[in-house]
C-alpha positions as CSV (number, residue, x, y, z in Angstrom):
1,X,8.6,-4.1,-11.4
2,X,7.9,-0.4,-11.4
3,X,8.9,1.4,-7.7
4,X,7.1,4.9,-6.7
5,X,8.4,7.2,-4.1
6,X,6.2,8.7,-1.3
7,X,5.0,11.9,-3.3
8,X,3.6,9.8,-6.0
9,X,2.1,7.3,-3.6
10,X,0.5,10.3,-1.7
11,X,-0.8,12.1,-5.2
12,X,-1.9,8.7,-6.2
13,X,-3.9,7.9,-3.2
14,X,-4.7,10.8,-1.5
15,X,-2.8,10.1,1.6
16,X,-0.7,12.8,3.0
17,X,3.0,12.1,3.2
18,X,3.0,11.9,6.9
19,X,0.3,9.3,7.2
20,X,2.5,7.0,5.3
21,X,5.3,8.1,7.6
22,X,3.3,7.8,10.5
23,X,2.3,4.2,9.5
24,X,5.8,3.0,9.0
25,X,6.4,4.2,12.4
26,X,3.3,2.3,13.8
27,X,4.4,-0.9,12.0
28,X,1.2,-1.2,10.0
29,X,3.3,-0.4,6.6
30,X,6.5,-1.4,5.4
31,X,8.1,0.0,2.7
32,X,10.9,-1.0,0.8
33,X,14.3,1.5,0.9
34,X,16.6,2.2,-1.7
35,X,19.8,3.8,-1.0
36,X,20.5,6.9,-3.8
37,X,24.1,7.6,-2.2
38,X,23.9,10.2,0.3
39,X,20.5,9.2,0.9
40,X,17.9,6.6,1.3
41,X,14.4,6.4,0.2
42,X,11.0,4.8,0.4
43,X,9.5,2.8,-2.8
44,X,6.5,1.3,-3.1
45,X,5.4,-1.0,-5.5
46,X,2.5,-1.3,-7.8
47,X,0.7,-3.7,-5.8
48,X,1.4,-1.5,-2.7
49,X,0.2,1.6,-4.3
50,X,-3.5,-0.4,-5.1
51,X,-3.5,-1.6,-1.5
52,X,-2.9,1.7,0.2
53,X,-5.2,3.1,-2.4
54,X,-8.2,0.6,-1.5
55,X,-7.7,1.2,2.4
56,X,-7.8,4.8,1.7
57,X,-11.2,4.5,0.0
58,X,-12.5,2.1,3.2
59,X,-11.7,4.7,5.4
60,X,-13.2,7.1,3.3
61,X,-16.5,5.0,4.1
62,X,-16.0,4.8,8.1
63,X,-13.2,1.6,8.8
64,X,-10.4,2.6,10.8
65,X,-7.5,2.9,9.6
66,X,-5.7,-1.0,11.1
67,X,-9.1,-2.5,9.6
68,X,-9.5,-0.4,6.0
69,X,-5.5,-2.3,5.9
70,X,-6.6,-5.4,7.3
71,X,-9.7,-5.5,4.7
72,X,-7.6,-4.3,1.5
73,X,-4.9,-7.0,2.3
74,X,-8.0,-9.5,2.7
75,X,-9.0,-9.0,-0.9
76,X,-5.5,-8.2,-2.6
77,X,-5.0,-12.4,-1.1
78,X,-9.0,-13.3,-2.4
79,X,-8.2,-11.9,-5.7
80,X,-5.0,-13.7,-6.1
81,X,-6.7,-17.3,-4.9
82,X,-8.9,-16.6,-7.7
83,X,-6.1,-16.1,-10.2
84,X,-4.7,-19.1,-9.3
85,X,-7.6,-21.3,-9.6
86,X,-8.6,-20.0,-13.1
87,X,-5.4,-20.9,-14.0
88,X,-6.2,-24.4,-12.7
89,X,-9.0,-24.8,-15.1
């Protein structure tokens, strides 16, 4: 599983380092931590990266930011349901 820390997530999706902060802080993000020794840090996975990354596009188009989340969740589950039930076939 490949981990990113917040400056790639932020290059990657165009959110600023503080928004991600921010939404930790607000509860609407949660982040893994990974303790380096003298310090901890946030990682995010792949699939977190894609997520953040699609909300950040629906608030590009007008959704607020709890309901560009809400929505990106909403098709990160409708795309795995339909993983699952080609695998059925």
């Amino acid at each position: 599983m490949d981990l990113y820390g917040i400056a790639v997530v932020s290059w990657e999706t165009g959110i600023h380092e503080s928004s991600l902060r921010r939404w930790e802080e607000m509860g609407l993000i949660s982040p893994a931590r990974v303790d380096l020794g003298k310090t901890t840090v946030r990682v995010y996975t792949s699939e977190e990266v894609a997520l953040l990354g699609r909300a950040k596009e629906l608030m590009d188009g007008g959704y607020k930011l709890r309901k560009a989340l809400e929505i990106a969740e909403l098709e990160v589950e409708l795309e795995a349901e339909e993983g699952e039930d080609s695998d059925d076939e």
